[in-house]
N, C-alpha and C positions, 0 to 999 in steps of 0.2 A: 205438405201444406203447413203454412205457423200456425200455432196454437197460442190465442187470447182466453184470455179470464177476466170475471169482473165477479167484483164481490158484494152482494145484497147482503144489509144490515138491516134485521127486524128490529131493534131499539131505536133506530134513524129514526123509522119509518112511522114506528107505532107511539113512541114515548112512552114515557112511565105506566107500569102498567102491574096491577094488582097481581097477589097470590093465584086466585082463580083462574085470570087470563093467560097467568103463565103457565099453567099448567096443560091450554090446547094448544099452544104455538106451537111444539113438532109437530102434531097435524097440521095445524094451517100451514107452515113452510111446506111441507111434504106437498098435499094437494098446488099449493099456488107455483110453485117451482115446477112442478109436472105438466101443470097449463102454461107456464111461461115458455117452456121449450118446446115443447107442441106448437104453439102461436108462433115462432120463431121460425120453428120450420117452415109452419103455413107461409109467414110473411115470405121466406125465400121464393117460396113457388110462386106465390103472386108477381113477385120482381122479376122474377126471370120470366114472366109469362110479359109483362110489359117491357123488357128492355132486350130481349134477343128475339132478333128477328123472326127465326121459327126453331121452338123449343119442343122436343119429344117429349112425351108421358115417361119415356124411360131414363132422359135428363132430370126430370122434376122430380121423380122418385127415388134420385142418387143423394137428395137434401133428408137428411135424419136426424132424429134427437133418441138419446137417452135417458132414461127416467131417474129420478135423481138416487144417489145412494150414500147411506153414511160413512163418510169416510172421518174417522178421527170425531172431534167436537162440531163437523161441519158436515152439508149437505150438499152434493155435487151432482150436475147435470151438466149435458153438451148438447151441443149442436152443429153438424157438423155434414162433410159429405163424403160419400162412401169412398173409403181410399183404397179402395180395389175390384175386381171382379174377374170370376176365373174367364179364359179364353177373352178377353178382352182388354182393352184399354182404359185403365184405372182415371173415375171421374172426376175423383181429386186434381188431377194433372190435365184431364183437358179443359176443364173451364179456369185452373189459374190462372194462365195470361189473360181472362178476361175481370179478376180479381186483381192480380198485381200487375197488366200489364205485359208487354214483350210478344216477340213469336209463339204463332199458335204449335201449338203441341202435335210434335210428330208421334203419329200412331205407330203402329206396329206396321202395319203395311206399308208407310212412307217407308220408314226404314229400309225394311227390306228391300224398296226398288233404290235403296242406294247402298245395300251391301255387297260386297266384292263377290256373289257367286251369281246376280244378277247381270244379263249381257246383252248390250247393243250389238248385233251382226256378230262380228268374230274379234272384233277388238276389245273385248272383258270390259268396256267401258259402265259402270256403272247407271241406269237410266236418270235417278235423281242426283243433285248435288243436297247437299243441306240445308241451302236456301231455296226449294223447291218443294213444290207437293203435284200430287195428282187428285183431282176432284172429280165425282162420278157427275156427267152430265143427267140429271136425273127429270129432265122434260125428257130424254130419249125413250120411249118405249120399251126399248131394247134393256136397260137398267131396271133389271127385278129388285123391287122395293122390300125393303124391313116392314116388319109389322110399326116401325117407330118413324118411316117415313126415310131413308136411307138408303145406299145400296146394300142387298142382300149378302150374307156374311158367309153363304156358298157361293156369291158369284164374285166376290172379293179372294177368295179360295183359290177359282178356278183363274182367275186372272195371275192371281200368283204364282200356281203352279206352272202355268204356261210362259210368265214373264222368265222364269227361273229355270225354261226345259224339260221342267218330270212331265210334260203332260204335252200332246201333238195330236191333237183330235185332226180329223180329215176338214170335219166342219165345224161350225160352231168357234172356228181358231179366234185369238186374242193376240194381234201385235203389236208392235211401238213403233209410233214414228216420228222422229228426231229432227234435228235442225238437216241433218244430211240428203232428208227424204223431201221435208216441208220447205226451204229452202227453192227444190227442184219445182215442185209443186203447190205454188201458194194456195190453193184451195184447201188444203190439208193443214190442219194445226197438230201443231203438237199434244201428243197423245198417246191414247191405246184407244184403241178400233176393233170391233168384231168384225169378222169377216162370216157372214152366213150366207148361204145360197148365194153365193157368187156374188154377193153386195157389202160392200164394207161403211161400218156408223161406228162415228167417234162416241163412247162410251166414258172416257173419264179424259179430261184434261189438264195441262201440263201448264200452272203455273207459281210464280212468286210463293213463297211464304208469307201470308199476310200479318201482319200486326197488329195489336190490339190495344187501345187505351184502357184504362180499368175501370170499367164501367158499370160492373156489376159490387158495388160495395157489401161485402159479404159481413165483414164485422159490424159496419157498422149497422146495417139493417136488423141484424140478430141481436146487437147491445139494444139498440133503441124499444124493439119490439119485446124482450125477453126482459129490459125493464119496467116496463109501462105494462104489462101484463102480470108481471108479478108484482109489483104494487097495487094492484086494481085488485086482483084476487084474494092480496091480503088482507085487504080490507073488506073484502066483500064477504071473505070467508069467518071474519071476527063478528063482522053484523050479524051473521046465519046463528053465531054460535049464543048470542046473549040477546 
């Protein structure tokens, strides 16, 4: 993800300013800098609670800031979103295309249903192309939900193992069915389907890669909010002090 900076100037902000006063300003920067990235952060979550459709507690909590620290004659803080997570898909990457735009970000499971050890029938044909995703139908019942509202990250597991072979339960099976099958049978979309007790439910479906306009302005909501918070505080923290 790129990385912006902006630079706050306490002489801008404050003007001429006596012996005395100078001598709190590293405190007041310190505190006001601390509260302006904190707000910063808040503001992310508030926007992404109004501009995406439906947003997990565990998306909103991937927005962070850092406390400021001195670096050289200057004091630095960030704000920023988690650019990783073990056993997972790094958050940084899948909300960019909704920051800059472009296709949505393949996961690690898209992936795999389009890497060469994954198989349609017996012709090694890959399930996905590139411009393809599979999405869990998640009105189905059948789609064990995340605590985050999602499909579950053992039944994303079990799908995989079975799309890839290691795994051939009697029941409970998981398989694909393609233009070769759906085609034959319009009622049947493209997909993956559980098969239990003798009844087969389409569980995630096959389609587009969708696209994204950049809608979620991530700089500039954090410039705006990070400086109107840290000028309010600096000021508010000079009045505290005299």
């Amino acid at each position: 993800m790129a990385i912006k900076s902006k630079q706050l100037k306490l002489p801008e902000l404050l003007g001429e300013l006596n012996e005395l006063e100078k001598t709190i300003l590293p405190r007041v920067a310190q505190i006001s800098l601390n509260r302006a990235v904190f707000d910063g952060r808040e503001r992310l979550r508030q926007e992404a609670k109004q501009r995406f459709m439906k947003v997990s507690n565990f998306t909103l909590n991937q927005f962070l800031y850092e406390k400021p620290q001195q670096v050289g004659k200057n004091l630095e803080a960030s704000v920023f979103i988690r650019p990783r997570i073990p056993k997972g898909n790094a958050p940084s990457k899948y909300l960019a295309p909704h920051i800059y735009g472009g296709s949505a970000y393949r996961t690690r499971f898209q992936r795999l249903l389009e890497s060469a050890d994954t198989y349609i029938g017996r012709n090694s044909t890959p399930i996905l192309t590139k411009d393809e995703i599979m999405t869990p139908v998640l009105s189905n019942p059948l789609v064990r939900k995340s605590k985050f509202g999602g499909m579950s990250r053992g039944q994303y597991s079990a799908i995989a193992g079975q799309m890839r072979g290691s795994s051939k339960p009697k029941n409970n099976r998981y398989f694909y069915v393609g233009d070769n099958i759906s085609q034959k049978s319009p009622g049947l979309k493209k997909g993956i389907y559980l098969r239990k007790n003798k009844k087969i439910s389409l569980v995630m479906v096959q389609n587009p890669t969708p696209s994204f306009t950049p809608k979620f302005k991530f700089f500039e909501y954090t410039n705006d909010e990070v400086t109107k918070s840290f000028e309010k505080n600096v000021l508010k923290e000079m009045n505290k002090a005299f």
